[in-house]
C-alpha positions in Angstrom: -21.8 48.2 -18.4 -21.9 45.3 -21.0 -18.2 45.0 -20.8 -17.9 45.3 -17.3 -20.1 42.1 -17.1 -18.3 40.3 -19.7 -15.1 40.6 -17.8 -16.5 39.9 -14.7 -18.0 36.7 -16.4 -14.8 35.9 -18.0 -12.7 35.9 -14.3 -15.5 33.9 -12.4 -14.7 31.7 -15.2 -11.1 31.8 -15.0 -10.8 31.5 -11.0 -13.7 28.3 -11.0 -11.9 26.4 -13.2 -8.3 27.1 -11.8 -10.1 26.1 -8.3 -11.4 23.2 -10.0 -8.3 22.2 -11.8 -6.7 22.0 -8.1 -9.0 20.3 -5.6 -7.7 18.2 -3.5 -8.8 14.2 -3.0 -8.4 13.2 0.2 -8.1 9.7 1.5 -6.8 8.1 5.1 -4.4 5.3 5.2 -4.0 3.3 8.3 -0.4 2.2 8.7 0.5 -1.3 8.6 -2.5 -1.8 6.3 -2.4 -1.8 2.3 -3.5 1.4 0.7 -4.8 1.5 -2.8 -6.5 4.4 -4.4 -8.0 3.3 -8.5 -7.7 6.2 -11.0 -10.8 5.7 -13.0 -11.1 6.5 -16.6 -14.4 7.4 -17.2 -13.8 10.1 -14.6 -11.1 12.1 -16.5 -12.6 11.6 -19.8 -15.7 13.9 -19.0 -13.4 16.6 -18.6 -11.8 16.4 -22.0 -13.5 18.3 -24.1 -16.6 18.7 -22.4 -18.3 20.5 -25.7 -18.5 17.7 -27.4 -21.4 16.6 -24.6 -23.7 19.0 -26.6 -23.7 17.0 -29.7 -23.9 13.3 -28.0 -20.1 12.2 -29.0 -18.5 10.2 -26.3 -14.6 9.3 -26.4 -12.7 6.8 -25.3 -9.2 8.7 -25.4 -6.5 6.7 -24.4 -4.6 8.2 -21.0 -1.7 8.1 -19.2 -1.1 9.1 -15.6 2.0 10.5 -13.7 2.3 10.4 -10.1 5.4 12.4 -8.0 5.1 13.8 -4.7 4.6 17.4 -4.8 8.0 19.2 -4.8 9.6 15.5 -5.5 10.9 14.0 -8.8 9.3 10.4 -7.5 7.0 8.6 -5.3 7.4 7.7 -1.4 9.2 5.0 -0.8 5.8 3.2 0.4 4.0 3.9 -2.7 4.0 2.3 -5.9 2.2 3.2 -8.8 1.2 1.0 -11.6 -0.8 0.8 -15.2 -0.5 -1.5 -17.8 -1.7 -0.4 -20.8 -3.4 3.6 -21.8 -6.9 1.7 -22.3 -6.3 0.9 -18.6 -7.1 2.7 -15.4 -4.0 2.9 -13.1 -3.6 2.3 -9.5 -1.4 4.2 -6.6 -1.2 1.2 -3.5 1.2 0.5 -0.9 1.6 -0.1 3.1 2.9 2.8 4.8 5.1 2.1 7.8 5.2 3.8 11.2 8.0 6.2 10.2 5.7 7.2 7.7 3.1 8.7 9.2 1.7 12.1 8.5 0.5 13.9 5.8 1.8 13.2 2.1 0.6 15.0 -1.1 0.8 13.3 -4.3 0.7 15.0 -7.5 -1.3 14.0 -10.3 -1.2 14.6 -14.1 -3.7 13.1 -16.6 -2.5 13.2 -20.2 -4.7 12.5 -23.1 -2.8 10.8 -25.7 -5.1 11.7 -28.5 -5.7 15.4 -27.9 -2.3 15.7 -25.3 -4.1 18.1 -22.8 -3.7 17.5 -19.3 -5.2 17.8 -16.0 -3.3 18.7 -12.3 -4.8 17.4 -9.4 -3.4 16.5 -6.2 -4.2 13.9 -3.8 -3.6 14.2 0.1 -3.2 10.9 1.7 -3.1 10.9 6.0 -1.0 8.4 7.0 -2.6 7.6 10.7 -2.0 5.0 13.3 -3.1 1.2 12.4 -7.0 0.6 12.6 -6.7 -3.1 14.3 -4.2 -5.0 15.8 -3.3 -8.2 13.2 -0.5 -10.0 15.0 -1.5 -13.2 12.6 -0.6 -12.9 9.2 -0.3 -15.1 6.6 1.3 -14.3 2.9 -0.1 -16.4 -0.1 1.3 -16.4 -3.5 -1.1 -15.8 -6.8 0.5 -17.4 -9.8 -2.1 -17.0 -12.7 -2.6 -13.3 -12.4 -0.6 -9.8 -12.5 -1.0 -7.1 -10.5 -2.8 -4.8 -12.5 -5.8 -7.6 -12.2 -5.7 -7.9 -8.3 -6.0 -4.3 -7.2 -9.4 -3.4 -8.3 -11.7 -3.4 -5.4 -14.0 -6.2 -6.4 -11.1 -8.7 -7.1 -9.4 -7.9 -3.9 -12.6 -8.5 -2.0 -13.3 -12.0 -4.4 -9.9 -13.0 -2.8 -10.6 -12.4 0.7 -13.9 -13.6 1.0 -11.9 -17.1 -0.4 -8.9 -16.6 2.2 -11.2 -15.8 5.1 -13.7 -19.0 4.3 -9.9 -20.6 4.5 -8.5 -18.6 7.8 -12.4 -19.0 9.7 -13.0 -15.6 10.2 -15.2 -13.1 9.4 -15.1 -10.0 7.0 -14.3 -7.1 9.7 -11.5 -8.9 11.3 -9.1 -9.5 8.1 -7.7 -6.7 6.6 -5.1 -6.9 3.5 -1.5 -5.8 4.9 0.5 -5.9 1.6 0.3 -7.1 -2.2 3.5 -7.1 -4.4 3.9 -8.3 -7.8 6.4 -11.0 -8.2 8.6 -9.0 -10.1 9.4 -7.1 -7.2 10.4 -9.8 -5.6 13.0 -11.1 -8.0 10.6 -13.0 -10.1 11.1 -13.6 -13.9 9.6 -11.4 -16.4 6.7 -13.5 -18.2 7.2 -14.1 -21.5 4.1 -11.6 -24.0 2.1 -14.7 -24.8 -1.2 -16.1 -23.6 -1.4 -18.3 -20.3 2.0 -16.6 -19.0 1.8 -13.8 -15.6 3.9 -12.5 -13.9 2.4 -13.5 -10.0 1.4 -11.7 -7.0 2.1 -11.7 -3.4 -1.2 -11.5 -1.6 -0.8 -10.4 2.2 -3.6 -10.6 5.1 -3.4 -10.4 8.4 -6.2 -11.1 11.4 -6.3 -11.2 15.2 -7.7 -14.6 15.1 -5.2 -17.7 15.3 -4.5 -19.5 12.0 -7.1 -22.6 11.0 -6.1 -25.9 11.0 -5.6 -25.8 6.9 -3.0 -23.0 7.3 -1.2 -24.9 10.4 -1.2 -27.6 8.0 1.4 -25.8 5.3 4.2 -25.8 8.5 4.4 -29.3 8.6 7.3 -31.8 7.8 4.9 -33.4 5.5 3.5 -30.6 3.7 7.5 -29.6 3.3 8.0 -32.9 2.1 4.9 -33.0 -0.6 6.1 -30.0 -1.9 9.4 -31.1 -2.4 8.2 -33.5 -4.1 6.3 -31.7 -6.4 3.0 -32.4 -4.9 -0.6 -30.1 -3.9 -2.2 -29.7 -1.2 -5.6 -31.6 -1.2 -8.4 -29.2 -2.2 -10.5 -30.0 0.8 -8.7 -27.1 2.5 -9.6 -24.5 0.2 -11.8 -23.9 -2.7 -11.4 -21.2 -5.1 -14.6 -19.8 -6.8 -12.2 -17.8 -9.3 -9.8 -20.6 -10.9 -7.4 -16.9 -11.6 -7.4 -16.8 -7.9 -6.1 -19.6 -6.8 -3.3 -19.6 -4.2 -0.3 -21.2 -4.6 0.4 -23.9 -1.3 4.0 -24.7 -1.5 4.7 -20.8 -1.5 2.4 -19.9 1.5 3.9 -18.5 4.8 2.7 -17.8 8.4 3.5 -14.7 10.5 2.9 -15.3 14.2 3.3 -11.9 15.3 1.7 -12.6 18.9 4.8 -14.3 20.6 7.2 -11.4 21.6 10.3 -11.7 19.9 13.2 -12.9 22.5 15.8 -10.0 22.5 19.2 -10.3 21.3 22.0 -11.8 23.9 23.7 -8.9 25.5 27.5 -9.7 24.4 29.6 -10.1 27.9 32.3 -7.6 28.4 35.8 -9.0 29.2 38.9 -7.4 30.5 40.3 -5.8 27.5 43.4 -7.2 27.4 44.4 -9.3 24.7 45.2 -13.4 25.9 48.8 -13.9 25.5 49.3 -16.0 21.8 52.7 -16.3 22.6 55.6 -15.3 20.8 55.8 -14.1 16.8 57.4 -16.0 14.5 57.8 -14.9 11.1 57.3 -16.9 7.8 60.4 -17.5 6.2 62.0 -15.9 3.4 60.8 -17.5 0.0 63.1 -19.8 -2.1 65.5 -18.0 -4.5 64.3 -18.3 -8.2 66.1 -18.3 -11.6 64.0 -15.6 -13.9 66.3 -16.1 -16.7 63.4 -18.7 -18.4 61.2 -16.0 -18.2 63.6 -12.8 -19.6 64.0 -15.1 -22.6 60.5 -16.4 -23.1 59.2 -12.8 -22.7 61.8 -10.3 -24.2 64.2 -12.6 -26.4 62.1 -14.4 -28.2 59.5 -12.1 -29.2 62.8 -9.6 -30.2 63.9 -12.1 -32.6 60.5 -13.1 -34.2 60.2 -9.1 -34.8 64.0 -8.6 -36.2 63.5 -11.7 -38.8 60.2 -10.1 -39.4 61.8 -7.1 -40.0 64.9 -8.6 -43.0 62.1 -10.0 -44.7 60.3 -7.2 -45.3 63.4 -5.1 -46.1 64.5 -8.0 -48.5 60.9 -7.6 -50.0 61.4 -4.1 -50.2 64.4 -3.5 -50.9 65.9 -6.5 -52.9 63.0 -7.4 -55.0 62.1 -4.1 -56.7 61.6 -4.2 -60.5 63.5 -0.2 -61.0 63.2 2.1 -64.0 65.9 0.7 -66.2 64.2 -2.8 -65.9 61.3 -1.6 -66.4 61.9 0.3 -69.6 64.2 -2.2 -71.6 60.9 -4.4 -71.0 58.4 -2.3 -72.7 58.5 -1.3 -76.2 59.9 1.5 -77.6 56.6 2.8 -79.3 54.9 2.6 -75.8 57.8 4.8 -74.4 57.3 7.5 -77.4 53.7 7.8 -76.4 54.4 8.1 -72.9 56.9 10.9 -72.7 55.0 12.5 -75.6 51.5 12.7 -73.3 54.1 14.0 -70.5 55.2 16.6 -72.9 52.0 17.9 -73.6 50.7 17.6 -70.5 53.8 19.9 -69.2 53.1 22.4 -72.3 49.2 22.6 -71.4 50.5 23.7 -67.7 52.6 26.3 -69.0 49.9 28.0 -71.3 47.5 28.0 -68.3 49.8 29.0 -66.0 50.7 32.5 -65.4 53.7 32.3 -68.1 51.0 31.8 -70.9 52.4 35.4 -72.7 55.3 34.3 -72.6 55.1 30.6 -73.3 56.2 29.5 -76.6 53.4 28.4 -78.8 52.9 24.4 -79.1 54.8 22.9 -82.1 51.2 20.8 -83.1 49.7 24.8 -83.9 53.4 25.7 -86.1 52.6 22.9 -88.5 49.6 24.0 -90.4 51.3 27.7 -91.1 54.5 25.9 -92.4 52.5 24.0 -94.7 50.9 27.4 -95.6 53.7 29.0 -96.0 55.7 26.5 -98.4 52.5 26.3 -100.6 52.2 30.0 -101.1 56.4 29.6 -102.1 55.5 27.1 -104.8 53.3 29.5 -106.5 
């Protein structure tokens, strides 16, 4: 009975966490408008090692997160992801389109880089039709900041409170359409020292008509100030986060609420070709002498390589030392010792060759039994 519990223990266990390990997060995203979704942290890390709770450690492992869509090597097309550094949360965002609504699920992994367990989970984004109707929008450019320091949800909401104090509005009728990092627009990669970023697009749109400030950045004079390498007076707009600060030469205005004049509709015409008159053919070109060029690129070159050539045969050939020259040079003694190291050299080769039985013996081991012999003689 004992074990019967223990294994039914063991697969309530075993089912609760693989339930557990894939639960879905769900989250709407209204098309047209930016979606960002934060992974947190301190969320994850509680489900590292969770015995460690019992004896009051905490951790700050560092992480790293992957994002696909499920069955997919990548992302959407819509959907960036994005985290800087493993000490760093990361951050999913993008504006889906109207050929992408539906339903999208993202797949999540959450490595820890000191232990290198992970966690699965998937999110389920609903990509539904567009909350509001913005047909003003108006794209401002952030160039003291990066990405990874817009997209949290209290920076984002520091830069439009600034932006709609700017536009005249209020909070429920400005909504964020897009934000890109400058890199993704062609920008330069910042250089790893202090005071240098990277800049961010910032996107908004409303249904209320641009203020008089924003009007004021489509005007011949503000073109002209900025040309110049001016700024716009700061009686227009006030940033209460120096970081945050737009950039006014870079600004642009959407006007989405004038319909867009269709194309011209190209007139047909008869189909028959006007008459150009008659052809007349270029003449033939001028006759040309290639002789220059046979000798510039085939003689020539031919009799650099054949003089080329008689030297180094001369060299060669002419100017070699031989063996009789070489040995009425050199001393006689020096030409003893040579031919007598050859000789013993050939005489080793025979006795450790296969011939040794019947190899003579070496005339330097004779010697001492001559000498032998003619002393025993004398006695």
């Amino acid at each position: 009975m004992a074990d019967k519990e223990k294994w039914a223990l063991a697969i309530t266990v075993f089912l609760a966490s693989f339930l557990l390990g894939q639960a879905d997060h769900k989250e709407n995203a209204p098309m047209g408008q930016l979606f960002v979704y934060e992974f947190l942290r301190e969320v994850y890390q509680g489900q590292f090692e969770p015995v460690h709770k019992l004896y009051g450690q905490t951790y700050n492992d560092p992480m790293v997160f992957k994002c696909n869509k499920e069955n997919f090597p990548d992302l959407p097309r819509w959907l960036r992801f994005t985290q800087r550094d493993p000490y760093q949360n990361g951050f999913l965002y993008g504006t889906p389109l109207p050929q992408d609504q539906g339903r999208i699920s993202i797949e999540i992994f959450v490595i820890n880089k000191r232990t290198y367990a992970f966690i699965r989970e998937r999110l389920v984004i609903n990509v539904g039709p567009a909350g509001q109707q913005m047909p003003y929008q108006a794209e401002f450019f952030l160039n003291m900041t990066d990405i990874e320091k817009v997209l949290p949800k209290n920076v984002r909401s520091d830069i439009k409170t600034d932006i709609m104090n700017l536009w005249g509005t209020d909070n429920k009728r400005i909504e964020y359409v897009n934000i890109t990092s400058a890199l993704d627009r062609g920008g330069r990669v910042p250089l790893p020292l202090a005071g240098h970023f990277e800049g961010v697009y910032v996107k908004l749109g409303s249904d209320q008509p641009f203020s008089k400030c924003l009007l004021k950045t489509q005007t011949e004079g503000h073109k002209r100030n900025c040309a110049a390498g001016g700024r716009t007076p700061g009686e227009c707009y006030t940033c209460y986060n120096p970081i945050n600060c737009i950039t006014w030469c870079k600004t642009v205005l959407y006007d989405l609420s004038k319909p867009v004049p269709p194309a011209p509709v190209p007139t047909e015409g008869s189909g028959i070709l006007e008459w150009g008159g008659e052809f007349n053919p270029p003449d033939s070109p001028p006759e040309r002498d290639f002789l220059p060029d046979y000798i510039i690129t085939i003689i020539i070159p031919l009799i650099i390589a054949l003089i080329l050539c008689l030297i180094l045969a001369y060299i060669m050939c002419c100017r070699r030392e031989g063996v009789v020259k070489r040995n009425e040079k050199t001393p006689e003694l020096q030409l003893y010792h040579h031919h007598t190291i050859q000789d013993n050299a050939d005489e080793l080769r025979k006795m450790a060759g296969r011939d040794r039985l019947t190899a003579a013996p070496p005339r330097q081991c004779l010697q001492p039994l001559l000498m032998a012999e003619q002393g025993m003689a004398g006695r």
